[in-house]
N, CA, C and O atoms as a Tinker XYZ file with bonds, in Angstrom:
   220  protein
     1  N    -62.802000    6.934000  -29.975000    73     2
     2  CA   -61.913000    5.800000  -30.022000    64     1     3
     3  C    -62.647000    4.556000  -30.533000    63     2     4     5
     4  O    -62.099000    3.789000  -31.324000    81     3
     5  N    -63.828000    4.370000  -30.100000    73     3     6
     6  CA   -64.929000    3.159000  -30.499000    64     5     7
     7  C    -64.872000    2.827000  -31.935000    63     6     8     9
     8  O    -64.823000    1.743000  -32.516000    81     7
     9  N    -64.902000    4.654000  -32.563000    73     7    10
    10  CA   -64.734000    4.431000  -34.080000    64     9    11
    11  C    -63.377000    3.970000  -34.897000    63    10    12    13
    12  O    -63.321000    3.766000  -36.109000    81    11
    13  N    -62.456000    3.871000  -34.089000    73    11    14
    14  CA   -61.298000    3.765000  -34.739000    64    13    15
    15  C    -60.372000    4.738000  -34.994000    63    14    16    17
    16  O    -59.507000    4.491000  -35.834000    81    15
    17  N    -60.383000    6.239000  -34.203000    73    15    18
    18  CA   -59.956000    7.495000  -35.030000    64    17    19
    19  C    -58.892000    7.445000  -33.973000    63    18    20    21
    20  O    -58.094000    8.369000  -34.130000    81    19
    21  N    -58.687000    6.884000  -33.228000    73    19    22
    22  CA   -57.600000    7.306000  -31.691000    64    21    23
    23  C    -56.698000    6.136000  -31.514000    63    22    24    25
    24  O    -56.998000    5.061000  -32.031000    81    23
    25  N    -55.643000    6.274000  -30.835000    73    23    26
    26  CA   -54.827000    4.845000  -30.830000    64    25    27
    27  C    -54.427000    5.166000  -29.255000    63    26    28    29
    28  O    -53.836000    6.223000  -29.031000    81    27
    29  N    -54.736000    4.278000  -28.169000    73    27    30
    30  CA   -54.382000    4.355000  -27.407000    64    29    31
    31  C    -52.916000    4.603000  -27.305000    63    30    32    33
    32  O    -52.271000    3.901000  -28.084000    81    31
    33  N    -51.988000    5.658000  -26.326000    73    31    34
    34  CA   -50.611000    5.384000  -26.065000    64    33    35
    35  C    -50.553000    4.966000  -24.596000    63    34    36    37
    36  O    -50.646000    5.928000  -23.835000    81    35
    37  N    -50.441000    3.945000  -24.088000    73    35    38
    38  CA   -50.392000    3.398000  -23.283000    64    37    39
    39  C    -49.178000    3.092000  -22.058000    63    38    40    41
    40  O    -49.218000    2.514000  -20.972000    81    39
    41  N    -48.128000    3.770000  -22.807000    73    39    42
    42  CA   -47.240000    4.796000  -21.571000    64    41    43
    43  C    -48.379000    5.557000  -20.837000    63    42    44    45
    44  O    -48.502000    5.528000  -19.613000    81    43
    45  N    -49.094000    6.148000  -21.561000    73    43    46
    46  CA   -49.567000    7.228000  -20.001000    64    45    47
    47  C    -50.757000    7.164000  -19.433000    63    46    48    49
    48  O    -51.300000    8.116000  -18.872000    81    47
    49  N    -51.345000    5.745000  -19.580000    73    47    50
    50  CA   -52.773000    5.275000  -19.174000    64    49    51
    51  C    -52.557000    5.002000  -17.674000    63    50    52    53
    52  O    -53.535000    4.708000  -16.987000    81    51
    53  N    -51.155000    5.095000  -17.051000    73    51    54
    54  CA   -51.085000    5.015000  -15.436000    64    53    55
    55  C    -51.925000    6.586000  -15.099000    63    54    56    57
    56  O    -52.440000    6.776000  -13.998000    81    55
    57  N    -51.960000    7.448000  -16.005000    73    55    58
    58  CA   -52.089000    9.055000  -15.031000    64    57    59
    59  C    -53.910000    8.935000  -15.324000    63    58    60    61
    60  O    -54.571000    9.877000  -14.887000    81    59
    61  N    -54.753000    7.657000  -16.135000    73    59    62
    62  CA   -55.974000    8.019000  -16.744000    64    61    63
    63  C    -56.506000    6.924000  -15.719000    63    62    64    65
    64  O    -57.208000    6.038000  -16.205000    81    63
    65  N    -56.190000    6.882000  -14.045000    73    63    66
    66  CA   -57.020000    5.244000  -13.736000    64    65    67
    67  C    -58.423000    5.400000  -13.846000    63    66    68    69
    68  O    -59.077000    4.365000  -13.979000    81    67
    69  N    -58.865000    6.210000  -13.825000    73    67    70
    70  CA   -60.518000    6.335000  -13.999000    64    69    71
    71  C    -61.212000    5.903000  -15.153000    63    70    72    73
    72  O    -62.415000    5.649000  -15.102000    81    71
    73  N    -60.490000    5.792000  -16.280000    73    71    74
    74  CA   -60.671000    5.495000  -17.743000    64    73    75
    75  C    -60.098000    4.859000  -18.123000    63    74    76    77
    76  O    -60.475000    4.511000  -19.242000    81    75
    77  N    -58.694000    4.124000  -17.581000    73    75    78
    78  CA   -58.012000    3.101000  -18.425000    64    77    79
    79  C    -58.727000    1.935000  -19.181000    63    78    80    81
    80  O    -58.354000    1.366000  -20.207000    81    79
    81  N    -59.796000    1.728000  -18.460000    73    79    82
    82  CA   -60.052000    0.512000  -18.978000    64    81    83
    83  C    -60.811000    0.682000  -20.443000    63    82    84    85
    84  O    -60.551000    0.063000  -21.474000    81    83
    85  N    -62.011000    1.886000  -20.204000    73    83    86
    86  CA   -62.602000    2.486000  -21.152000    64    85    87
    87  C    -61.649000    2.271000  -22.247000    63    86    88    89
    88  O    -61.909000    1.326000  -22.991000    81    87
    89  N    -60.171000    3.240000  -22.593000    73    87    90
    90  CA   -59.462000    3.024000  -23.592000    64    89    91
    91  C    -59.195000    1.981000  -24.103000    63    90    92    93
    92  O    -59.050000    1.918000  -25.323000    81    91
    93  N    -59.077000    1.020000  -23.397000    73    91    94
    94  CA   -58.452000    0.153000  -23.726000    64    93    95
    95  C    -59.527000   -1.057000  -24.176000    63    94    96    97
    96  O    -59.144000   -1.933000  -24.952000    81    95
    97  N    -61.204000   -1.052000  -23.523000    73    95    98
    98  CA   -61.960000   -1.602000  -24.479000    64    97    99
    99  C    -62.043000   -1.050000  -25.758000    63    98   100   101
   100  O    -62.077000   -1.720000  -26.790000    81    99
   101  N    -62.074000    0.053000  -25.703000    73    99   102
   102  CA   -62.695000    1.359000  -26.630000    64   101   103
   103  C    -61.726000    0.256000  -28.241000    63   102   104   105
   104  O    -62.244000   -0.339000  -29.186000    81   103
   105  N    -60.257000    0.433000  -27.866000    73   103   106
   106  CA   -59.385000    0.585000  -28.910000    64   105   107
   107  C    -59.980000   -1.250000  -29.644000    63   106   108   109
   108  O    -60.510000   -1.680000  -30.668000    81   107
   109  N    -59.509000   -1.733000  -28.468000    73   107   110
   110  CA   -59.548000   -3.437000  -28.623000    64   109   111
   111  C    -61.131000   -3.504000  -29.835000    63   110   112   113
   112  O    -61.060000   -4.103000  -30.908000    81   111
   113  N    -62.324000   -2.836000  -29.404000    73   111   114
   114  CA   -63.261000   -3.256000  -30.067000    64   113   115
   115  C    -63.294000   -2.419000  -31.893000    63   114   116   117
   116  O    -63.996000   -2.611000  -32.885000    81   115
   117  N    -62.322000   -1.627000  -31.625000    73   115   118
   118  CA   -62.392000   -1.033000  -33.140000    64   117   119
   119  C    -61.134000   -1.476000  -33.751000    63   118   120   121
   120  O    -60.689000   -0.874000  -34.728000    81   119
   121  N    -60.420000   -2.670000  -33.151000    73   119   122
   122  CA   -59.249000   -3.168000  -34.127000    64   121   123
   123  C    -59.975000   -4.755000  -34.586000    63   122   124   125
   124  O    -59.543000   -5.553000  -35.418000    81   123
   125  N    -61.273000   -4.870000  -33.677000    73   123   126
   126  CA   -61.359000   -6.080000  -33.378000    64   125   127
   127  C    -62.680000   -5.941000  -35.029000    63   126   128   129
   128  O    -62.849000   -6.943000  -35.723000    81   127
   129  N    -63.188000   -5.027000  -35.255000    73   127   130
   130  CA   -64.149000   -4.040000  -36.185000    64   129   131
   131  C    -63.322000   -3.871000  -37.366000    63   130   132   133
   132  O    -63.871000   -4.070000  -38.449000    81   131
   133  N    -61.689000   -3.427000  -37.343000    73   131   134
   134  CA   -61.123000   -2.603000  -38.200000    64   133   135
   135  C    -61.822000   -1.526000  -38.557000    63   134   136   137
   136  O    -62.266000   -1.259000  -39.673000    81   135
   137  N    -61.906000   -0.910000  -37.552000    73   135   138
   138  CA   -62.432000    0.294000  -37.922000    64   137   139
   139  C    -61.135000    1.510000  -38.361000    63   138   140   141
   140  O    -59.921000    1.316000  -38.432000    81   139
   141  N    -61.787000    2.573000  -38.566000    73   139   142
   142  CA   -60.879000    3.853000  -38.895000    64   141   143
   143  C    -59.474000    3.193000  -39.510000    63   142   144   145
   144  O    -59.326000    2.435000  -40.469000    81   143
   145  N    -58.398000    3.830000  -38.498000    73   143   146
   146  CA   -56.763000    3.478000  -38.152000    64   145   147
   147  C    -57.056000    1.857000  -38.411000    63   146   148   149
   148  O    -56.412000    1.415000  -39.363000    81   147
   149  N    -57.799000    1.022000  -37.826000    73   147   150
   150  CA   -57.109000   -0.306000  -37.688000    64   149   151
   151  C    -57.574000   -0.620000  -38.976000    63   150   152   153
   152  O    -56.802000   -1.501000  -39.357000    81   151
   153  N    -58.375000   -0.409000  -39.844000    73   151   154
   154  CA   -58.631000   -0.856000  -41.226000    64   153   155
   155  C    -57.463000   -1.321000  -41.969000    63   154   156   157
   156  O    -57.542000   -2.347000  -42.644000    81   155
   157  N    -55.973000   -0.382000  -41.866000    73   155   158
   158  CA   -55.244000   -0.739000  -42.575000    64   157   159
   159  C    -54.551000   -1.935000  -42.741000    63   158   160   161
   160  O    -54.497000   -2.411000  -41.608000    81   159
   161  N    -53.964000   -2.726000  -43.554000    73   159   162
   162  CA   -53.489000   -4.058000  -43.523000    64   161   163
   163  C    -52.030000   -3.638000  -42.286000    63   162   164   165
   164  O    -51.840000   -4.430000  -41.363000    81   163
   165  N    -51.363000   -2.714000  -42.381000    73   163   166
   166  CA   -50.087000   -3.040000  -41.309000    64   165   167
   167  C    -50.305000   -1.435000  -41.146000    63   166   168   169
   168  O    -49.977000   -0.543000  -41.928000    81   167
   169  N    -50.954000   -1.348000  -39.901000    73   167   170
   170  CA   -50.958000    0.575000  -39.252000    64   169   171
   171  C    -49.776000    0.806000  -38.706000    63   170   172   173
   172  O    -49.371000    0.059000  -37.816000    81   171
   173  N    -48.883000    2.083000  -39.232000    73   171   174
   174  CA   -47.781000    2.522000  -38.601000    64   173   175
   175  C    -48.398000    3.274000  -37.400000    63   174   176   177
   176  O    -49.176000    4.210000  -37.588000    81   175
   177  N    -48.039000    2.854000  -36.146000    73   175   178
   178  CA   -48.571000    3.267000  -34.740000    64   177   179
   179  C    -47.998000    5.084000  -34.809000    63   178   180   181
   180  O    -46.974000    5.471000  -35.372000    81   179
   181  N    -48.938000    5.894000  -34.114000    73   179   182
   182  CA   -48.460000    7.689000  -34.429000    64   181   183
   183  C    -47.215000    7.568000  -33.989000    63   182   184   185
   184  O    -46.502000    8.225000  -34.747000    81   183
   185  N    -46.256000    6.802000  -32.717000    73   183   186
   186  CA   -45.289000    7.795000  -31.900000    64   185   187
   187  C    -44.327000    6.614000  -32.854000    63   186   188   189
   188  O    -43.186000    6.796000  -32.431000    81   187
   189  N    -44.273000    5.689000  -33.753000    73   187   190
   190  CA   -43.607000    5.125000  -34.450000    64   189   191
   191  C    -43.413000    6.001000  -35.781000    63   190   192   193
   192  O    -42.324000    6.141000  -36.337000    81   191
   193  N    -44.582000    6.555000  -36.203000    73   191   194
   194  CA   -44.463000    7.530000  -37.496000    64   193   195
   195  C    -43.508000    8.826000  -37.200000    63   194   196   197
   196  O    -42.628000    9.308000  -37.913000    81   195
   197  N    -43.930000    9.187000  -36.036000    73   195   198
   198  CA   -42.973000   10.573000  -35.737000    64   197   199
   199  C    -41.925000   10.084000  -34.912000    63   198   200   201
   200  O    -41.508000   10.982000  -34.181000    81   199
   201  N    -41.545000    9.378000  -34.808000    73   199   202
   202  CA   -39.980000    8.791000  -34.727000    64   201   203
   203  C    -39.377000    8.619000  -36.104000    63   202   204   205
   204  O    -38.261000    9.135000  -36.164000    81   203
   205  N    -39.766000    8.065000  -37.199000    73   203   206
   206  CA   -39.346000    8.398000  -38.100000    64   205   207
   207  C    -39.237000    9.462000  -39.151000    63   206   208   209
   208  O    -38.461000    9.517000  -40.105000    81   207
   209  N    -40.161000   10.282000  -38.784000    73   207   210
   210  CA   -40.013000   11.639000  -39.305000    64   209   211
   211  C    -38.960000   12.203000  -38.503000    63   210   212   213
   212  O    -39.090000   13.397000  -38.775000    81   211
   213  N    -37.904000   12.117000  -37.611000    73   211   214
   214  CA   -36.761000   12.734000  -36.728000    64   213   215
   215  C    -35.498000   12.334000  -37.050000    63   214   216   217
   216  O    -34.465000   12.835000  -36.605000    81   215
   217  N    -35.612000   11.102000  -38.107000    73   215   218
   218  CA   -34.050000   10.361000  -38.269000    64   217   219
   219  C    -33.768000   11.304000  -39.620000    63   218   220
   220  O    -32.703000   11.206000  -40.229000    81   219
């Protein structure tokens, strides 16, 4: 995630309390980097992409 390759979904970070926070630095410091995923100028979020792959 550090690198940028993971996108937190954060609906289900209630079932991860041992790690929530981890994720959630993890993501913050590789958007904050643009790393991987966040490099792009406007990232379509995954559960936004496959919502539109269903219409």
């Amino acid at each position: 995630m550090k690198e940028g390759q993971a996108v937190v979904y954060q609906r289900y970070l209630d079932n991860c309390a041992a790690t929530k926070d981890q994720y959630l630095k993890a993501e913050a410091e590789a958007k904050r980097k643009k790393l991987g995923f966040w490099n792009q100028s406007n990232p379509t979020m995954p559960w936004e992409f496959r919502r539109s792959r269903r219409r």
